[in-house]
mmCIF file of the N, C-alpha and C atoms, coordinates in Angstrom:
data_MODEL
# 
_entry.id   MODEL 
# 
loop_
_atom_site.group_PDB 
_atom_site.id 
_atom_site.type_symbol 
_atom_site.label_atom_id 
_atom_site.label_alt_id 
_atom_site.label_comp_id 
_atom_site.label_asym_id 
_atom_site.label_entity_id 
_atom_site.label_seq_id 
_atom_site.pdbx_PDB_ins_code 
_atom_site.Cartn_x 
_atom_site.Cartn_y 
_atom_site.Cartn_z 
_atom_site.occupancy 
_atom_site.B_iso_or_equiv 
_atom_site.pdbx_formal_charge 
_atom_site.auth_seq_id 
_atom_site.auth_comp_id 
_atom_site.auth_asym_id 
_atom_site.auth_atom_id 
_atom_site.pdbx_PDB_model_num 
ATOM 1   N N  . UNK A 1 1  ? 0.828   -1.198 0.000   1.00 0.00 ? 1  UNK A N  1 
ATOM 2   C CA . UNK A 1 1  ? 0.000   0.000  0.000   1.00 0.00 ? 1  UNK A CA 1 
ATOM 3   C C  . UNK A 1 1  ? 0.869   1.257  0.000   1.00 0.00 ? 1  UNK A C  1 
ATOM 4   N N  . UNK A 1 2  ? 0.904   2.423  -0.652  1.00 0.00 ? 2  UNK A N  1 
ATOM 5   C CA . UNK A 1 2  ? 1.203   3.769  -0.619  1.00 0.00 ? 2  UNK A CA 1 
ATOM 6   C C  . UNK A 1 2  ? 0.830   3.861  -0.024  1.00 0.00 ? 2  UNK A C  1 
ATOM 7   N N  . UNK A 1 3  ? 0.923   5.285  0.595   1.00 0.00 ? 3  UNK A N  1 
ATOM 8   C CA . UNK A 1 3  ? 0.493   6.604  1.288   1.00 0.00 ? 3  UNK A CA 1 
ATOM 9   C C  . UNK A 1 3  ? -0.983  6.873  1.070   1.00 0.00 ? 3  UNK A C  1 
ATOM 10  N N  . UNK A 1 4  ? -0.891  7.051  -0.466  1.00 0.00 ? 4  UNK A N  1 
ATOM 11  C CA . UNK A 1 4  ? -2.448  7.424  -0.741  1.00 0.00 ? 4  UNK A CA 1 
ATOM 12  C C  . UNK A 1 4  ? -3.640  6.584  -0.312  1.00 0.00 ? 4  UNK A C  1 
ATOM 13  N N  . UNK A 1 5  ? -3.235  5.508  -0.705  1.00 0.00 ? 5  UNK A N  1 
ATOM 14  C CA . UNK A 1 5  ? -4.140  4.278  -0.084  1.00 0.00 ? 5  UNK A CA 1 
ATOM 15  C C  . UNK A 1 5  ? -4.675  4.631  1.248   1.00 0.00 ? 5  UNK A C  1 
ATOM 16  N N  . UNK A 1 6  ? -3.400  4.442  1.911   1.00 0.00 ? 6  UNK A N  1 
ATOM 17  C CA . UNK A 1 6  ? -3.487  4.374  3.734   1.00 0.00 ? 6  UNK A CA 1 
ATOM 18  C C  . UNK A 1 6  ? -4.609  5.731  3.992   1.00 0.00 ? 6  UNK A C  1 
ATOM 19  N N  . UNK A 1 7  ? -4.113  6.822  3.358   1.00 0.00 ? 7  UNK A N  1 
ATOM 20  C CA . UNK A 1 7  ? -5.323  8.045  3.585   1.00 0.00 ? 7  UNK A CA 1 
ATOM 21  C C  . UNK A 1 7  ? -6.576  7.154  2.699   1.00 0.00 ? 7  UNK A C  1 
ATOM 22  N N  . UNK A 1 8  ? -7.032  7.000  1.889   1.00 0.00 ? 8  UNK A N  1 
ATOM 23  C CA . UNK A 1 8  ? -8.104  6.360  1.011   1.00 0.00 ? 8  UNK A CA 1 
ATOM 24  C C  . UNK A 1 8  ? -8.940  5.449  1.879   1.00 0.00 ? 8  UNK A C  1 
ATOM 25  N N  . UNK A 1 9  ? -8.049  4.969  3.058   1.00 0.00 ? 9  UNK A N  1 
ATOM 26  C CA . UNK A 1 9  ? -8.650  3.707  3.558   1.00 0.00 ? 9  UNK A CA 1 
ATOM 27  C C  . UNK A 1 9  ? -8.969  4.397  4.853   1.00 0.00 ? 9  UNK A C  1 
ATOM 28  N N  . UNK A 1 10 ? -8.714  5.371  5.730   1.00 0.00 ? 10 UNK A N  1 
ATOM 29  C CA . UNK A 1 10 ? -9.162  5.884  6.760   1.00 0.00 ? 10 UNK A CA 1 
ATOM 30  C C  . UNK A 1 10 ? -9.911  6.774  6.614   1.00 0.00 ? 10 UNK A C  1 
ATOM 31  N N  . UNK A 1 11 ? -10.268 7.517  5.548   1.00 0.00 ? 11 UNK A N  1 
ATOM 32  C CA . UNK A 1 11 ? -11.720 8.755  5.238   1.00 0.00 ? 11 UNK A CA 1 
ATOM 33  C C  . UNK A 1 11 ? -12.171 7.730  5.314   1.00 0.00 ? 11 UNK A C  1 
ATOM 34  N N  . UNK A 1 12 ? -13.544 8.724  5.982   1.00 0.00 ? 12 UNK A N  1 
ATOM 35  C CA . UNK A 1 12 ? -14.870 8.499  5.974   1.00 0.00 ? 12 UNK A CA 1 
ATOM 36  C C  . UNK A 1 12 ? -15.474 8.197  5.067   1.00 0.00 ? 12 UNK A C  1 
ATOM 37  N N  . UNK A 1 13 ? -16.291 7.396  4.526   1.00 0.00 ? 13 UNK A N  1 
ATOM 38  C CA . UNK A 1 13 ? -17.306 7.313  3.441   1.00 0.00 ? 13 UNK A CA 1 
ATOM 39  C C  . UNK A 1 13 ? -18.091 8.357  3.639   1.00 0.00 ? 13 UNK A C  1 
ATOM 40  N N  . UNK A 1 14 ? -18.527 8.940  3.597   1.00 0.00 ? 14 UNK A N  1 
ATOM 41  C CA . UNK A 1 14 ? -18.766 10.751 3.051   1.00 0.00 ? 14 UNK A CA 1 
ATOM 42  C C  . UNK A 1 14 ? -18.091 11.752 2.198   1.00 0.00 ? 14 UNK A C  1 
ATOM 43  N N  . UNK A 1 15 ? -16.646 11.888 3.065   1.00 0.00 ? 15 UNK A N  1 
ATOM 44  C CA . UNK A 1 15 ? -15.443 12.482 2.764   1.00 0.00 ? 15 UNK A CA 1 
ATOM 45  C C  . UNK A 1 15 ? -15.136 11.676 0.937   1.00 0.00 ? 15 UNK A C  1 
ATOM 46  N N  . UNK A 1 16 ? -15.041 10.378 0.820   1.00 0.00 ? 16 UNK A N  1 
ATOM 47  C CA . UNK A 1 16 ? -15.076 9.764  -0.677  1.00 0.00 ? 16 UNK A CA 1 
ATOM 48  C C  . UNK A 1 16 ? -16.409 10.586 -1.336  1.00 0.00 ? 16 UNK A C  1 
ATOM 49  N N  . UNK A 1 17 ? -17.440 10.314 -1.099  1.00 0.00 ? 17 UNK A N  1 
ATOM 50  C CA . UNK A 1 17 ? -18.231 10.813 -1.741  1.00 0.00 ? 17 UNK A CA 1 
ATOM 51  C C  . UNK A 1 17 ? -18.227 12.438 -2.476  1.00 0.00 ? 17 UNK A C  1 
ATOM 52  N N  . UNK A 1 18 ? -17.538 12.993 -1.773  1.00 0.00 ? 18 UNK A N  1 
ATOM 53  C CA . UNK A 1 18 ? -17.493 14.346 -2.007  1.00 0.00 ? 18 UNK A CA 1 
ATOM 54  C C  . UNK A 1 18 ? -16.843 15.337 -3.694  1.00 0.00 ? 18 UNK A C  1 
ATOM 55  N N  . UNK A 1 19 ? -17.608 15.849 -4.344  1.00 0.00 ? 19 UNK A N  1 
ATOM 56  C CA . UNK A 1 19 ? -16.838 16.381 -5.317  1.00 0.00 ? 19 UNK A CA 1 
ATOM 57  C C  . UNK A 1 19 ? -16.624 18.410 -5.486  1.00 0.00 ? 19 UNK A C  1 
ATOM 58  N N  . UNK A 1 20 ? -15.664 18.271 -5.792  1.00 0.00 ? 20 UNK A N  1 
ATOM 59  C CA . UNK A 1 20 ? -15.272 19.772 -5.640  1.00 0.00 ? 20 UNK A CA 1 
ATOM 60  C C  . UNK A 1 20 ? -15.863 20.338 -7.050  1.00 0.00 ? 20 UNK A C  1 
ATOM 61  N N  . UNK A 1 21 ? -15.843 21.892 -7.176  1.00 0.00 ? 21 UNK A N  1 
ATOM 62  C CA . UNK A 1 21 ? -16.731 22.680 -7.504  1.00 0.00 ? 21 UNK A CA 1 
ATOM 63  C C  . UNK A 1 21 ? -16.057 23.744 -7.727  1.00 0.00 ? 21 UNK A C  1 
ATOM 64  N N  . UNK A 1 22 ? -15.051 23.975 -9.252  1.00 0.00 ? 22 UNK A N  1 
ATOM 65  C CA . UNK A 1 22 ? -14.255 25.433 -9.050  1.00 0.00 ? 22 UNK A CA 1 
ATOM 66  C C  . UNK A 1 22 ? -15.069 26.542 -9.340  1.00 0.00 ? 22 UNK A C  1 
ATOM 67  N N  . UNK A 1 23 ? -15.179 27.831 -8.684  1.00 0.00 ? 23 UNK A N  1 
ATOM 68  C CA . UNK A 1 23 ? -15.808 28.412 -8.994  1.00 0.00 ? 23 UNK A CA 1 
ATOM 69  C C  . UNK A 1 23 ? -14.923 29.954 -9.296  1.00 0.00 ? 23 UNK A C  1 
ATOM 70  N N  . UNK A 1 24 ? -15.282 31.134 -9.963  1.00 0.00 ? 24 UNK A N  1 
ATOM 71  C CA . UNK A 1 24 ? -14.542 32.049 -10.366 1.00 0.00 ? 24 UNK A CA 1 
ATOM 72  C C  . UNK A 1 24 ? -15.376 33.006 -10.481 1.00 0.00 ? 24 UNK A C  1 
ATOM 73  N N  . UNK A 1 25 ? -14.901 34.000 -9.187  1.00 0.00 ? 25 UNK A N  1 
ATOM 74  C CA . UNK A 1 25 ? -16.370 35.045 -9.254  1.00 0.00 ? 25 UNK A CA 1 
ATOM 75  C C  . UNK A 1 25 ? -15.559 36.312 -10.226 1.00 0.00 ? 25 UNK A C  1 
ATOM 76  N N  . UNK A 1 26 ? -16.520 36.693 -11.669 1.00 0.00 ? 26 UNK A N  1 
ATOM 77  C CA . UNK A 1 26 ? -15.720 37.693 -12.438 1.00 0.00 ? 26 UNK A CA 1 
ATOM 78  C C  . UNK A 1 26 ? -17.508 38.167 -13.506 1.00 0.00 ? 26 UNK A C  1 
ATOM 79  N N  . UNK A 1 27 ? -17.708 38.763 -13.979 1.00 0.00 ? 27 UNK A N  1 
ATOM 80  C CA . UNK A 1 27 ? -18.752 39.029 -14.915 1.00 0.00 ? 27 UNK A CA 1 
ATOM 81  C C  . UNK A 1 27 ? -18.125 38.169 -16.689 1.00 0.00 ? 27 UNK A C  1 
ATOM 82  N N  . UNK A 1 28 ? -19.506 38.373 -16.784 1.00 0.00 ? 28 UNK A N  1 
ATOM 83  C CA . UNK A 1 28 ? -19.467 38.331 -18.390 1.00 0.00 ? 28 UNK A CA 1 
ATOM 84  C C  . UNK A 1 28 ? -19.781 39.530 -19.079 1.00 0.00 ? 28 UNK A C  1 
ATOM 85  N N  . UNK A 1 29 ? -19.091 39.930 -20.319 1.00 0.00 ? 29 UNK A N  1 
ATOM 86  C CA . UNK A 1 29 ? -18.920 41.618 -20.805 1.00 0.00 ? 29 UNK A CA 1 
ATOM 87  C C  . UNK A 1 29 ? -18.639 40.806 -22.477 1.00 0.00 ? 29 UNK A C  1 
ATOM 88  N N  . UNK A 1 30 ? -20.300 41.569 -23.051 1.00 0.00 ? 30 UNK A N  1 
ATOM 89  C CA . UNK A 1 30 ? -20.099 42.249 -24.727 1.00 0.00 ? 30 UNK A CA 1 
ATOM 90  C C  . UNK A 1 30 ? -19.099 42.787 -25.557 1.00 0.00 ? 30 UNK A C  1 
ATOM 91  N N  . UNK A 1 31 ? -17.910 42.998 -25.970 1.00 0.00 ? 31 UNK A N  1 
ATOM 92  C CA . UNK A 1 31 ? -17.330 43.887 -26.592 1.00 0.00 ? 31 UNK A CA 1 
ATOM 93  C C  . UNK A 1 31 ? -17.118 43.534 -27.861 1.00 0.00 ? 31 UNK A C  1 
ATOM 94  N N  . UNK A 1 32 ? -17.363 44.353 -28.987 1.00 0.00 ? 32 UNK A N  1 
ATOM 95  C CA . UNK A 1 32 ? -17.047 44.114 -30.418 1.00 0.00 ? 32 UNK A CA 1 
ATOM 96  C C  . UNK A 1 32 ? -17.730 42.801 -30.823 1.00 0.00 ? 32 UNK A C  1 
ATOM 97  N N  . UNK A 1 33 ? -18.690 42.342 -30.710 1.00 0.00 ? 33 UNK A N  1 
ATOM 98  C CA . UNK A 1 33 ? -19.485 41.195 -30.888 1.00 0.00 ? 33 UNK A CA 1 
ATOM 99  C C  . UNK A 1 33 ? -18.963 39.826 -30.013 1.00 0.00 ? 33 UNK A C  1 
ATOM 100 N N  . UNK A 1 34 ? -18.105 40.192 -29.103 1.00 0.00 ? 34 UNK A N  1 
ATOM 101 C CA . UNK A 1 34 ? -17.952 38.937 -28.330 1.00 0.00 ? 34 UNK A CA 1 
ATOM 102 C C  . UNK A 1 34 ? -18.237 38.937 -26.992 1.00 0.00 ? 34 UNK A C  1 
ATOM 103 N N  . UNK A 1 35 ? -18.296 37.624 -26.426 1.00 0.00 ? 35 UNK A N  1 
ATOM 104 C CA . UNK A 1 35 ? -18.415 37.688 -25.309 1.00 0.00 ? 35 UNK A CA 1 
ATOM 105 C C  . UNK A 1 35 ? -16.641 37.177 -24.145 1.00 0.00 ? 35 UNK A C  1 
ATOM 106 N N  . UNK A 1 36 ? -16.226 38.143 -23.430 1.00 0.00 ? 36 UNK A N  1 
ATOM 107 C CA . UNK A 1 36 ? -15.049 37.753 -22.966 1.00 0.00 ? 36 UNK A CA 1 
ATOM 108 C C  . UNK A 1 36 ? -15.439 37.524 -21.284 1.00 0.00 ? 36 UNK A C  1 
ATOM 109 N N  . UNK A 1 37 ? -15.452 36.850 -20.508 1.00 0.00 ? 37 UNK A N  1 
ATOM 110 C CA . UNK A 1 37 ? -15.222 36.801 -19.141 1.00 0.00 ? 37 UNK A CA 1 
ATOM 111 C C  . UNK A 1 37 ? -14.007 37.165 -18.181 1.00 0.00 ? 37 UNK A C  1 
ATOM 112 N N  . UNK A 1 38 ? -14.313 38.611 -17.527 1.00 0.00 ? 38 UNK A N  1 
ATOM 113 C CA . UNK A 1 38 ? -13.378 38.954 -17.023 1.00 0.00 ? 38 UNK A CA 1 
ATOM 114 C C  . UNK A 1 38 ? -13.281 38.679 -15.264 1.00 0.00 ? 38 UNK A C  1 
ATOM 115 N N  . UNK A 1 39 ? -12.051 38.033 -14.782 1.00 0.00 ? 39 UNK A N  1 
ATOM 116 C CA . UNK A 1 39 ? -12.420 37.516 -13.406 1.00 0.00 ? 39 UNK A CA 1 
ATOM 117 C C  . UNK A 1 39 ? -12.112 39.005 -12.491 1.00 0.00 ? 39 UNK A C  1 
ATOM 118 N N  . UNK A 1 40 ? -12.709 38.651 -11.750 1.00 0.00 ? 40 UNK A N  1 
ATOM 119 C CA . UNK A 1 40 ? -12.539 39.890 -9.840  1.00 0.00 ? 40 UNK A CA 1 
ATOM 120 C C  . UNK A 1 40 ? -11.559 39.493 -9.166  1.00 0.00 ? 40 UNK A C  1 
ATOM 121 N N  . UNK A 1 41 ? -10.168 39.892 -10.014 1.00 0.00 ? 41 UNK A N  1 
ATOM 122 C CA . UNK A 1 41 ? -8.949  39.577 -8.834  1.00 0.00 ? 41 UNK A CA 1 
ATOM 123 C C  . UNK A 1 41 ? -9.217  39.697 -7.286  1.00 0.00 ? 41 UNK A C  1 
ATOM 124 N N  . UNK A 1 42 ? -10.492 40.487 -6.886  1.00 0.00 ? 42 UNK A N  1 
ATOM 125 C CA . UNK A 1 42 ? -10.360 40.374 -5.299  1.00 0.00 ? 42 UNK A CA 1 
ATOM 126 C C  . UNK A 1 42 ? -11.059 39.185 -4.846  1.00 0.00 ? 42 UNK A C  1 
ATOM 127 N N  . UNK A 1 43 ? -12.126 39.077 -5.788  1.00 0.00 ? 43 UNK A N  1 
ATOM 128 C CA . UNK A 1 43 ? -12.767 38.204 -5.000  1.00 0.00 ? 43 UNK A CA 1 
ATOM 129 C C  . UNK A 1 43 ? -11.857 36.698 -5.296  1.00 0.00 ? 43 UNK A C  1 
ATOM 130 N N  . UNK A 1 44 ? -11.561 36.467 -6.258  1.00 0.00 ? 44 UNK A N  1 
ATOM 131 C CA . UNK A 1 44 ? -10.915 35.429 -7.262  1.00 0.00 ? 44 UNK A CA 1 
ATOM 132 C C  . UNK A 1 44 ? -11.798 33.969 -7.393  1.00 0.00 ? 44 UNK A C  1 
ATOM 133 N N  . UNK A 1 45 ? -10.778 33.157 -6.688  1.00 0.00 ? 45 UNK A N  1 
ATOM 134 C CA . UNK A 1 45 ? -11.719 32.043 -7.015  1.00 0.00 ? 45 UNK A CA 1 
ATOM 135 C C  . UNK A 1 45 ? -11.965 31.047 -5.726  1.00 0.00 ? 45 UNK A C  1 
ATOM 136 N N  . UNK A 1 46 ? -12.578 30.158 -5.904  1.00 0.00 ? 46 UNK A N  1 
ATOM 137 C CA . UNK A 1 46 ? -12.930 29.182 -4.692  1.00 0.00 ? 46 UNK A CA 1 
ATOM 138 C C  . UNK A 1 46 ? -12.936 27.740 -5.205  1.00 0.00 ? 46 UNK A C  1 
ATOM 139 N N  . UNK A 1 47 ? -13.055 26.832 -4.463  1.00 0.00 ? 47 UNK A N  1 
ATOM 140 C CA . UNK A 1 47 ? -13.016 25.386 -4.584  1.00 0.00 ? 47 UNK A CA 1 
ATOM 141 C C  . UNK A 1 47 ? -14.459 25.244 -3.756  1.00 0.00 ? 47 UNK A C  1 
ATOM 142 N N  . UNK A 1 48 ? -15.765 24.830 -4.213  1.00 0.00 ? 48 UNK A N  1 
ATOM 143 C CA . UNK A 1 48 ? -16.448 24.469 -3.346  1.00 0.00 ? 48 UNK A CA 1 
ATOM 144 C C  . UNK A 1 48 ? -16.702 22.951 -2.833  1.00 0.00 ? 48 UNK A C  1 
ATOM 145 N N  . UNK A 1 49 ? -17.106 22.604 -1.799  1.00 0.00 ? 49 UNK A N  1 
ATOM 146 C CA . UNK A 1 49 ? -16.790 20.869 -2.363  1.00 0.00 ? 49 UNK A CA 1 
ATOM 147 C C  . UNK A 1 49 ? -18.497 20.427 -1.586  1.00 0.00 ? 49 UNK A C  1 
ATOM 148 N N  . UNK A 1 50 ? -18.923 19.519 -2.397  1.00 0.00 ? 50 UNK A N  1 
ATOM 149 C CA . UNK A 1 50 ? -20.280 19.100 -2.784  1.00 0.00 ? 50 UNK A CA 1 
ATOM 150 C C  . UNK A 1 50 ? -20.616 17.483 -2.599  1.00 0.00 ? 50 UNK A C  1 
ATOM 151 N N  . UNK A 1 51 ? -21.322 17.474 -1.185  1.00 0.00 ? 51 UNK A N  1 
ATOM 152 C CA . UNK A 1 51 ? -21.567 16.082 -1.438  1.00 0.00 ? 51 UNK A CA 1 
ATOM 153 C C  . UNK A 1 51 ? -22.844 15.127 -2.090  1.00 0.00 ? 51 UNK A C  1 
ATOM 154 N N  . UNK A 1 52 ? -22.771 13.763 -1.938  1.00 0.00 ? 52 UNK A N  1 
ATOM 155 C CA . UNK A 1 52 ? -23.340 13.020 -2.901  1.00 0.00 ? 52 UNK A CA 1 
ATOM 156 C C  . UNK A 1 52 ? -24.804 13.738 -2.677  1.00 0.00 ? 52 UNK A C  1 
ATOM 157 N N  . UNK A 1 53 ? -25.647 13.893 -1.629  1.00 0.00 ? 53 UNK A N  1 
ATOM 158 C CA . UNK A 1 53 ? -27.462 14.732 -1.986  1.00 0.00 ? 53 UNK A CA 1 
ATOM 159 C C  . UNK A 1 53 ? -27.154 16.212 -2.077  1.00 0.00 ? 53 UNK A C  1 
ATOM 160 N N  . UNK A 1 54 ? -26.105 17.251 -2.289  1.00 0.00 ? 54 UNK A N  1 
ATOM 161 C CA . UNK A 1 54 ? -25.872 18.475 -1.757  1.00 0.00 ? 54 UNK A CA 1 
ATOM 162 C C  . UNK A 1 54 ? -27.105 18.844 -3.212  1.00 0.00 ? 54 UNK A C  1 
ATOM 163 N N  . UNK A 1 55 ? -27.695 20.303 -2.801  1.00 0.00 ? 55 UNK A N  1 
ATOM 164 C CA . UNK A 1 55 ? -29.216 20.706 -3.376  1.00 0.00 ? 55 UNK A CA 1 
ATOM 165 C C  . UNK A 1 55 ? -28.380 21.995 -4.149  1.00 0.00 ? 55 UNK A C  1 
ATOM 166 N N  . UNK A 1 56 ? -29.366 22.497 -4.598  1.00 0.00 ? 56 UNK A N  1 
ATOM 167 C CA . UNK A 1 56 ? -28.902 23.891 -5.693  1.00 0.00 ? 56 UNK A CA 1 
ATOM 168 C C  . UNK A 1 56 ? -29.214 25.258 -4.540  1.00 0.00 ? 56 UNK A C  1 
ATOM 169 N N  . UNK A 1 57 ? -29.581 24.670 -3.478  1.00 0.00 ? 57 UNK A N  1 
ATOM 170 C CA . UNK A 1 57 ? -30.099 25.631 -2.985  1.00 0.00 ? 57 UNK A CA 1 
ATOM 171 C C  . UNK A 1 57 ? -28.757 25.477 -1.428  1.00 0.00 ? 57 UNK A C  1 
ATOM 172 N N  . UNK A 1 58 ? -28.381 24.669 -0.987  1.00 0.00 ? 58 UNK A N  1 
ATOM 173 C CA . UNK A 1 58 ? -26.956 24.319 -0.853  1.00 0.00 ? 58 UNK A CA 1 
ATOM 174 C C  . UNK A 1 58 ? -25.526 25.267 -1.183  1.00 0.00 ? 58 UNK A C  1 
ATOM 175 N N  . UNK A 1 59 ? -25.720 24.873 -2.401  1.00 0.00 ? 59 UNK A N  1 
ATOM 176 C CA . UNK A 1 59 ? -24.302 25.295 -3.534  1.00 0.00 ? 59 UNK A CA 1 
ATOM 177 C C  . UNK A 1 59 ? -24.767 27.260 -3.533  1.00 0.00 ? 59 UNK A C  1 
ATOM 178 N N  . UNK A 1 60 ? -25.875 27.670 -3.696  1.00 0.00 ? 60 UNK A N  1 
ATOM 179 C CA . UNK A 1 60 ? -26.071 28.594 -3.626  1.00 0.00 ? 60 UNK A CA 1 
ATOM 180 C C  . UNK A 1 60 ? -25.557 29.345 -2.354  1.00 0.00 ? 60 UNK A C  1 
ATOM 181 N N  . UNK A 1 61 ? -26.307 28.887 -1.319  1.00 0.00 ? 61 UNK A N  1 
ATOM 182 C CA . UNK A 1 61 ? -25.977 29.047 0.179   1.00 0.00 ? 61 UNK A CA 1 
ATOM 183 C C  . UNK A 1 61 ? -24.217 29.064 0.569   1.00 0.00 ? 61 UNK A C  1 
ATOM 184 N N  . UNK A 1 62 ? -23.486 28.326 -0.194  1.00 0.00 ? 62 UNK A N  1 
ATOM 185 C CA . UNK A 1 62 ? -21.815 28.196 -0.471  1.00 0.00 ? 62 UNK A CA 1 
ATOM 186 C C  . UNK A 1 62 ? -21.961 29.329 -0.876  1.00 0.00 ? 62 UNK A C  1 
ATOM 187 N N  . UNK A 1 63 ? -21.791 29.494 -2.343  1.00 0.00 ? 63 UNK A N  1 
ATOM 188 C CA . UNK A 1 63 ? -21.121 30.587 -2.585  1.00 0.00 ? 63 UNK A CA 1 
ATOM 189 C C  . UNK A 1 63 ? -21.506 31.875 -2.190  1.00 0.00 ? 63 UNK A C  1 
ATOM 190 N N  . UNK A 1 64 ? -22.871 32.098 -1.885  1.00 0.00 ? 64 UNK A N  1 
ATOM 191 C CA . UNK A 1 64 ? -23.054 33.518 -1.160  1.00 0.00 ? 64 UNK A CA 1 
ATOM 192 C C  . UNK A 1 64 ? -22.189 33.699 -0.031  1.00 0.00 ? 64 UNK A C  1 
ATOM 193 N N  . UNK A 1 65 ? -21.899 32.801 0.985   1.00 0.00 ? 65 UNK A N  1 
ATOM 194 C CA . UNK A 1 65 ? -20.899 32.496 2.260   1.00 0.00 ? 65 UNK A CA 1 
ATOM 195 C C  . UNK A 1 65 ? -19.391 32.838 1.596   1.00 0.00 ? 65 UNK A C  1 
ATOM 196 N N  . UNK A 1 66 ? -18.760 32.295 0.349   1.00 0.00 ? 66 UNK A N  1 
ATOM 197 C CA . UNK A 1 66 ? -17.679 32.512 0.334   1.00 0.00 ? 66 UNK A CA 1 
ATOM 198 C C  . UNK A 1 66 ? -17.404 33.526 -0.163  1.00 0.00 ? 66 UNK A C  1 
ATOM 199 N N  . UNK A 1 67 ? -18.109 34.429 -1.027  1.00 0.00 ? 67 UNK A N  1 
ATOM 200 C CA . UNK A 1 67 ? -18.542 34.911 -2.219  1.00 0.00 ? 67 UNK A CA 1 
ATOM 201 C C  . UNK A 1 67 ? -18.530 36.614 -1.284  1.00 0.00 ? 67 UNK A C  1 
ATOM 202 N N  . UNK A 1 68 ? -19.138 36.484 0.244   1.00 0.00 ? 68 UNK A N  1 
ATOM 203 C CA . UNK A 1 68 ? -19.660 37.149 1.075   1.00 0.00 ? 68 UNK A CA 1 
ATOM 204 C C  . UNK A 1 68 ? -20.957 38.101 -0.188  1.00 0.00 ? 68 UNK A C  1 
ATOM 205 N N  . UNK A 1 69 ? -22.076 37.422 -0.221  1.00 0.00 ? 69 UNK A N  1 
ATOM 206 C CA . UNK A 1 69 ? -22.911 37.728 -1.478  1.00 0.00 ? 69 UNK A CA 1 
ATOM 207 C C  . UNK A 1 69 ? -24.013 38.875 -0.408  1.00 0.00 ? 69 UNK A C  1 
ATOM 208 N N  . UNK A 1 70 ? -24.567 39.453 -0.847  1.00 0.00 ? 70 UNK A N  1 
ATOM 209 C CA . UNK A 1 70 ? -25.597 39.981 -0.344  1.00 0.00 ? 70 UNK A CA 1 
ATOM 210 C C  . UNK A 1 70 ? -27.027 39.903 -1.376  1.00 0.00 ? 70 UNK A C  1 
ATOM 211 N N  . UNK A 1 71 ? -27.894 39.194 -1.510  1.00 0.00 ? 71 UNK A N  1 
ATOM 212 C CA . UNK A 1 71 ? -28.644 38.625 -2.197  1.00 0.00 ? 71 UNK A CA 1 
ATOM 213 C C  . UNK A 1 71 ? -30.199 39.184 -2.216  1.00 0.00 ? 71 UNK A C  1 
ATOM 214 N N  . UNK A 1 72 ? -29.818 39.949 -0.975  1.00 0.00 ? 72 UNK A N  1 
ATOM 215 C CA . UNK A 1 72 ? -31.455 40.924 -0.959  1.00 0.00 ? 72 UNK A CA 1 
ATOM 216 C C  . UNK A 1 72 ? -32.215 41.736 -2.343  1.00 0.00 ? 72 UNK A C  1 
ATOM 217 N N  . UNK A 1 73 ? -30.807 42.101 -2.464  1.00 0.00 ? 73 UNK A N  1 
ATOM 218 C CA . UNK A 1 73 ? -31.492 42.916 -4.093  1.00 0.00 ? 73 UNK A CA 1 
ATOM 219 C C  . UNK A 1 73 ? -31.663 42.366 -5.056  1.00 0.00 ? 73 UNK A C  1 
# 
């Protein structure tokens, strides 16, 4: 057995289940007939990680948290 194994074999079955989620907070912007996506060096980016029932309403609830979103408006 490796290393990796030995970790592979002591997570939790949950922790396996789990899949990550890159996310990149930046707009999308028109110019000259295209569309270019420009990212928010401040905010930048995140890894969210998502398990096997996680909901849309979940993943939402993530990134407003990492995102620090304010969603009222």
């Amino acid at each position: 057995m490796t290393c990796l194994d030995d970790l592979l074999v002591s997570l939790p079955d949950d922790l396996l289940m789990m899949r990550h989620l890159h996310a990149v907070y930046g707009e999308w912007l028109l110019k000259d007939c295209r569309w270019d996506f420009v990212v928010d060096n401040v905010k930048g980016a995140r890894i969210i990680f998502l398990g096997k029932g996680s909901t849309h309403a979940e993943l939402l609830a993530m990134a407003q948290e990492e995102y620090n979103l304010d969603m009222s408006t």
